[in-house]
NUDREN-450412 format. One record per residue: residue number from 1; x, y, z of N, C-alpha, C, CB in turn. Coordinates in nm, 3 decimals. Glycine has a CB too. Layout:
# residues N
R   pos       n_X       n_Y       n_Z      ca_X      ca_Y      ca_Z       c_X       c_Y       c_Z      cb_X      cb_Y      cb_Z
R   NUM         X         Y         Z         X         Y         Z         X         Y         Z         X         Y         Z
...
# end
This chain:
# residues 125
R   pos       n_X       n_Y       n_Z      ca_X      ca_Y      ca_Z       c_X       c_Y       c_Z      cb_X      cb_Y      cb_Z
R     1    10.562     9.036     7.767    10.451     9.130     7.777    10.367     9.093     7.900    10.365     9.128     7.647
R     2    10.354     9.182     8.013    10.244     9.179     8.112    10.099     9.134     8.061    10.233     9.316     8.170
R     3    10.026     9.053     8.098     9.948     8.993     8.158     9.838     9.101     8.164    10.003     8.935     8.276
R     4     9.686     9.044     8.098     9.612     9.232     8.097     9.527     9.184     8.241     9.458     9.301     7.904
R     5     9.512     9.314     8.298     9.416     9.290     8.438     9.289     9.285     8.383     9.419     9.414     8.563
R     6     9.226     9.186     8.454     9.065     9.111     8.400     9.026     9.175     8.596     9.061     8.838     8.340
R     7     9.043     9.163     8.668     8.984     9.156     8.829     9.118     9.219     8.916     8.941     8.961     8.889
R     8     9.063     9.278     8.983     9.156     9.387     9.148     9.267     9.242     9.119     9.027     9.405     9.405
R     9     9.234     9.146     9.145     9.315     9.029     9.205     9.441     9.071     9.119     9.249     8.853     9.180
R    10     9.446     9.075     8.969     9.581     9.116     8.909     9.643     9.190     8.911     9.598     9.123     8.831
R    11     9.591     9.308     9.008     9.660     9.435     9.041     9.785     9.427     9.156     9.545     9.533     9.094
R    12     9.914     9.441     9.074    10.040     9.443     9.166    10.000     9.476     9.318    10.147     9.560     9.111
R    13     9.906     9.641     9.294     9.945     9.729     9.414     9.791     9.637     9.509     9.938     9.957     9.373
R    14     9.702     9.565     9.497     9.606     9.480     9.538     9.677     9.354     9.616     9.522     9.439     9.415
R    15     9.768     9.250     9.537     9.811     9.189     9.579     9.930     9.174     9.666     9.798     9.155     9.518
R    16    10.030     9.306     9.691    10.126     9.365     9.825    10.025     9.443     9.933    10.259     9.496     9.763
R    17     9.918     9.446     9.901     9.854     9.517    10.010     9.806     9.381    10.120     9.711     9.620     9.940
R    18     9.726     9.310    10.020     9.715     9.184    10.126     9.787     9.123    10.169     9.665     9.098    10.105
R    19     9.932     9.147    10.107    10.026     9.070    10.192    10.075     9.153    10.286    10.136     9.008    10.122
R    20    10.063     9.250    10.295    10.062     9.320    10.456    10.000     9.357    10.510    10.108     9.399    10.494
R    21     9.870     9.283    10.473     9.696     9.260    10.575     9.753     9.154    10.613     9.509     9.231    10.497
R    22     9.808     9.029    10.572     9.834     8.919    10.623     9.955     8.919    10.727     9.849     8.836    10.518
R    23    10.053     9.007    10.739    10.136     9.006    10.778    10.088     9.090    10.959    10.230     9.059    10.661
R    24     9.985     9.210    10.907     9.960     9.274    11.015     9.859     9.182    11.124     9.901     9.409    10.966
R    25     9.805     9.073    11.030     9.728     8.976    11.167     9.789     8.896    11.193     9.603     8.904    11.161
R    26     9.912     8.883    11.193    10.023     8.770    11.218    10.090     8.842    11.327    10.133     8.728    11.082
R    27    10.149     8.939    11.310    10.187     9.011    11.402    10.125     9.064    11.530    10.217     9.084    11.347
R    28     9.973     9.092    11.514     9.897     9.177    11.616     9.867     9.072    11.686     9.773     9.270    11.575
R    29     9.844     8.932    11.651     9.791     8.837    11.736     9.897     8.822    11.862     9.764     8.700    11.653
R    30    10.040     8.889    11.866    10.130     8.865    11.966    10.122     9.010    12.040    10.281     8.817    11.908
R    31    10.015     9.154    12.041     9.993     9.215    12.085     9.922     9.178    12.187     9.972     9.275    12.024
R    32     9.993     9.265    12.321     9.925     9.239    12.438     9.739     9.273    12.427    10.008     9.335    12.552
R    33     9.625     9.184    12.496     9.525     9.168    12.547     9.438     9.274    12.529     9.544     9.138    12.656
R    34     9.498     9.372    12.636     9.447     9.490    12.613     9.409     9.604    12.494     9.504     9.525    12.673
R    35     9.513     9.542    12.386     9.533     9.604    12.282     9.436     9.549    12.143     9.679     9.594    12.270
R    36     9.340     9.468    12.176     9.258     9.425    12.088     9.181     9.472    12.041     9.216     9.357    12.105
R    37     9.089     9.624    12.147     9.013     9.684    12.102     9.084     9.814    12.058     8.913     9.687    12.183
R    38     9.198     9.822    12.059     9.292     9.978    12.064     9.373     9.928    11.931     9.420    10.019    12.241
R    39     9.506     9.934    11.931     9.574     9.925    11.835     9.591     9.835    11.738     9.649     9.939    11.868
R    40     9.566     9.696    11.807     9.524     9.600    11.755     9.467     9.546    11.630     9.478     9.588    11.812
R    41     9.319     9.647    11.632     9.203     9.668    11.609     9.170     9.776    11.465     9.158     9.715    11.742
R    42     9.280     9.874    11.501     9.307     9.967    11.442     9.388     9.929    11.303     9.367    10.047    11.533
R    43     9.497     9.880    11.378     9.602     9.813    11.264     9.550     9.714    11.169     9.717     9.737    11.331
R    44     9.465     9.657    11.210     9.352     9.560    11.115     9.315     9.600    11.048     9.249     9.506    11.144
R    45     9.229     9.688    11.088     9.109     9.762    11.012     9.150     9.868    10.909     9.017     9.837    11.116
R    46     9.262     9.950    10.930     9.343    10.001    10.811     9.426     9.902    10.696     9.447    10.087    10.878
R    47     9.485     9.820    10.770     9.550     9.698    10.645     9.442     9.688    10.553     9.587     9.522    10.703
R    48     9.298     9.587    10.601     9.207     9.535    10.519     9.161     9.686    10.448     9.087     9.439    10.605
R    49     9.167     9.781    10.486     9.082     9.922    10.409     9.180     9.935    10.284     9.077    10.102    10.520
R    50     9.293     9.921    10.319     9.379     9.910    10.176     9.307     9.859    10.044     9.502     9.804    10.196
R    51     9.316     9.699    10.099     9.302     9.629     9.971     9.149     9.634     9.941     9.361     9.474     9.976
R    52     9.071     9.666    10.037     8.919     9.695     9.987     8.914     9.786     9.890     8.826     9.745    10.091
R    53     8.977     9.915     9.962     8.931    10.037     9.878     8.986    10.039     9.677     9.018    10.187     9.978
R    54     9.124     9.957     9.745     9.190     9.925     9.593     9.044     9.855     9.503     9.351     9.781     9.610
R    55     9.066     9.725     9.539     8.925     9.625     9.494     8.803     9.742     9.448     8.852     9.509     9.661
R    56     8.717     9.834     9.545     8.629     9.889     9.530     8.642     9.963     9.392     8.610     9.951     9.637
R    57     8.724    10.033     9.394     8.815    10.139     9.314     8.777    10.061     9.179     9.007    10.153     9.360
R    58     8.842     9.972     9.180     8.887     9.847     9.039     8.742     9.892     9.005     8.929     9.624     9.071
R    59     8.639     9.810     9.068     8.525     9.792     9.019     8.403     9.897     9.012     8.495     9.695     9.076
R    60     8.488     9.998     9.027     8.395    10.173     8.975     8.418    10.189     8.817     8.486    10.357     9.063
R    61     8.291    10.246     8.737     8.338    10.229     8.609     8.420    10.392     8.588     8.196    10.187     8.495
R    62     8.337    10.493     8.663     8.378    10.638     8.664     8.587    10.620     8.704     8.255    10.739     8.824
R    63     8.629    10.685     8.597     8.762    10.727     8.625     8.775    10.790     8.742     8.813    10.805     8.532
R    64     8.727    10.875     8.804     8.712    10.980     8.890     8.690    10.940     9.022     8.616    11.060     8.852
R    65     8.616    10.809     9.018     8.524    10.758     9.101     8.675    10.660     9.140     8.354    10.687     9.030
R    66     8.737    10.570     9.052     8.804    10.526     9.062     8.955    10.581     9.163     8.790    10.501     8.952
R    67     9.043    10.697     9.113     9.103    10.730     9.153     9.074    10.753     9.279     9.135    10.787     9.095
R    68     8.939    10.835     9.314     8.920    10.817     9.469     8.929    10.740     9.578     8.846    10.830     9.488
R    69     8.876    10.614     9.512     8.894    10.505     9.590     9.066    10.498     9.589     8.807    10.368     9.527
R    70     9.128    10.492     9.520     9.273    10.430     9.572     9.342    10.531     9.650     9.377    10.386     9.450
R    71     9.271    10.705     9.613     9.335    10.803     9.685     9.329    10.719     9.833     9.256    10.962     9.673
R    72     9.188    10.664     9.897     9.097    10.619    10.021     9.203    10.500    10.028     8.905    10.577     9.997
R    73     9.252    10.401     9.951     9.325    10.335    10.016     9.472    10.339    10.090     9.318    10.270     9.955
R    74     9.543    10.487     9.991     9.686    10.530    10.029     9.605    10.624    10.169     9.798    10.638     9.877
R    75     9.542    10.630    10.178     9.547    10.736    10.331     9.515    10.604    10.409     9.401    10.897    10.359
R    76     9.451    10.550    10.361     9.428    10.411    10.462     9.617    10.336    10.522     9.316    10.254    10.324
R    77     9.691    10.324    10.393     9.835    10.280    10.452     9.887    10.400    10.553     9.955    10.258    10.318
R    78     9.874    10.495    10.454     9.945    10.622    10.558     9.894    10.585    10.739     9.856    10.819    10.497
R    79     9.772    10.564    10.769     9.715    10.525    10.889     9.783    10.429    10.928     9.587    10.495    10.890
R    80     9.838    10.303    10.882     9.874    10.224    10.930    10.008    10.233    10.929     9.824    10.136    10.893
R    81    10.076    10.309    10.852    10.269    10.330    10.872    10.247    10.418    11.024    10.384    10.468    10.699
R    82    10.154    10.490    11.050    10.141    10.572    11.181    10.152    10.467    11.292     9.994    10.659    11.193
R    83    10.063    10.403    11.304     9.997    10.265    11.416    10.098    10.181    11.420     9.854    10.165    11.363
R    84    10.194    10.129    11.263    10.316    10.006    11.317    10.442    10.128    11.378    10.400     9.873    11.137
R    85    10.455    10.220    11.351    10.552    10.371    11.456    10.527    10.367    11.595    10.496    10.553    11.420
R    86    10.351    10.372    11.584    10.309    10.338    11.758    10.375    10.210    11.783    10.124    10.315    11.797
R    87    10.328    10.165    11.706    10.321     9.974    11.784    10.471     9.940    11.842    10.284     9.814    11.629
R    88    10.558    10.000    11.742    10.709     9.984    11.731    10.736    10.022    11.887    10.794    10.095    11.604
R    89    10.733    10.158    11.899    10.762    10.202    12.027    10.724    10.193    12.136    10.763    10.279    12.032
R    90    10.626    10.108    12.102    10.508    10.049    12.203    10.585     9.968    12.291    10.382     9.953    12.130
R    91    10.676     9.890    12.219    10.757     9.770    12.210    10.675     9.643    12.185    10.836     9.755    12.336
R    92    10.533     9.629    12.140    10.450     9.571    12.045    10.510     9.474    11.957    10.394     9.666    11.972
R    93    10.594     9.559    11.834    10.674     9.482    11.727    10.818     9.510    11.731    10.626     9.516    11.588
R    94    10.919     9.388    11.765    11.036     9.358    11.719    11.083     9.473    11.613    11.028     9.219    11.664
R    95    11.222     9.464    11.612    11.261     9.565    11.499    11.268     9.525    11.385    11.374     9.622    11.509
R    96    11.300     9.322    11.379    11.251     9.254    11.253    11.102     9.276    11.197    11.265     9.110    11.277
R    97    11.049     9.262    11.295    10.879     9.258    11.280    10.858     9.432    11.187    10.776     9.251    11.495
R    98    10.905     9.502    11.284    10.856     9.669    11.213    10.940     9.684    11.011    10.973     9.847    11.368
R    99    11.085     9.616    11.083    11.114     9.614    10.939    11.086     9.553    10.764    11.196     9.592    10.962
R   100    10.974     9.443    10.867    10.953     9.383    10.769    10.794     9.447    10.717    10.973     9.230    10.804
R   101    10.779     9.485    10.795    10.620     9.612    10.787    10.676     9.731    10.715    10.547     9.689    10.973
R   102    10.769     9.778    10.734    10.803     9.897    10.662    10.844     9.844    10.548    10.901     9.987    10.723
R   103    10.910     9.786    10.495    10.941     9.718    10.347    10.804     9.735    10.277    10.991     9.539    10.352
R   104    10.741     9.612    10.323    10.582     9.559    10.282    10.512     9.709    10.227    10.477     9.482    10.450
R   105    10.474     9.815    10.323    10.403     9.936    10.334    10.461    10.039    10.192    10.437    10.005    10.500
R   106    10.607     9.993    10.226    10.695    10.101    10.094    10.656    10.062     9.993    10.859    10.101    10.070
R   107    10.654     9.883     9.964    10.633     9.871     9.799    10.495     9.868     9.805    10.699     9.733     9.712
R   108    10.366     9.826     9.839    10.242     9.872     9.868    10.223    10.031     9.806    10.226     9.860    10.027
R   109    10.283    10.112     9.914    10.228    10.277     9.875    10.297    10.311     9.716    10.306    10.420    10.017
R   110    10.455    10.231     9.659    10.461    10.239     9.531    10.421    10.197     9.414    10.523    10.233     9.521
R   111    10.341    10.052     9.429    10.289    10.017     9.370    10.136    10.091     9.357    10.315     9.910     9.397
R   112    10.093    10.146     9.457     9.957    10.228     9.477     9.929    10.310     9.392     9.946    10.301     9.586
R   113    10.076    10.369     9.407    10.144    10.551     9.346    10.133    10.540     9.215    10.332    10.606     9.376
R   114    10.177    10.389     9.164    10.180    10.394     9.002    10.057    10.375     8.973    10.266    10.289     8.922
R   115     9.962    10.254     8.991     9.833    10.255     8.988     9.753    10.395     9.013     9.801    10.161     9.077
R   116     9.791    10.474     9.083     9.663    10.597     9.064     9.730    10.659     8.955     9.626    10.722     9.206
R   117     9.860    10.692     8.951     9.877    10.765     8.780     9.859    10.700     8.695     9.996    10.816     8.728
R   118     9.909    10.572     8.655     9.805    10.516     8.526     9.655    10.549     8.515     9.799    10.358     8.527
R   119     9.630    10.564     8.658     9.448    10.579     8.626     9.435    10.700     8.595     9.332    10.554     8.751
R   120     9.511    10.803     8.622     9.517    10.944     8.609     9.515    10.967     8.460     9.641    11.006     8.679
R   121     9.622    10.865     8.419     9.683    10.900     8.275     9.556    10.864     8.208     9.829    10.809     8.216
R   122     9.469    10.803     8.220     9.371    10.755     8.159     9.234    10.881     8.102     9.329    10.644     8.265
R   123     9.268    10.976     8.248     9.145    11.098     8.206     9.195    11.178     8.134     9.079    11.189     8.314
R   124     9.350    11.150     8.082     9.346    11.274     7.975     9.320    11.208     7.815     9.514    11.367     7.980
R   125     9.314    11.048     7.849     9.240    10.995     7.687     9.117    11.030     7.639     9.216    10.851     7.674
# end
């Protein structure tokens, strides 16, 4: 039997998100110079919006209020599957590097996907 969520921290789709916040400042730090205030910057700032908005979400008591926030974090990945496409072709990230971003992003947005319908399933109790 799963483990009941007490805090964001136990949330599957919380804890694959930071691991491809962690993965995207591992990677960007080998982005050229110029790219610190541009893509760089960008790619950051959407990773971390993930797992915030998830976190935020968690800790809304409104159902409604809730789902929004995680809607705010899947558009937040969607932003960033855009930016590692740039980055890719940029020639930015390796094809290991992009592939291992696209993995990360897939189970992230599925784990997301289930988390907002459980929360969904919740407003028709």
């Amino acid at each position: 039997m799963a483990s009941a969520v007490k805090t964001f921290f136990d949330l599957d789709a919380w804890q694959k998100g930071r691991e491809v916040a962690l993965i995207v400042y591992e990677k960007t730090k080998l982005f050229p110079q110029e790219e610190r205030f541009g893509l760089t910057s960008q790619m950051r700032r959407a990773s971390v919006s993930v797992v915030a908005n998830i976190a935020e979400g968690f800790g809304r008591v409104s159902i409604k209020e809730k789902i929004n926030f995680y809607n705010q974090a899947h558009g937040s990945l969607t932003e960033l599957q855009s930016h590692a496409c740039i980055a890719a072709d940029l020639g930015y990230l390796s094809k290991e590097d992009r592939a291992m971003l696209v993995i990360g992003m897939h189970d992230s947005e599925s784990l997301l996907h289930g988390l907002i319908r459980s929360t969904k399933r919740r407003l028709m109790d």
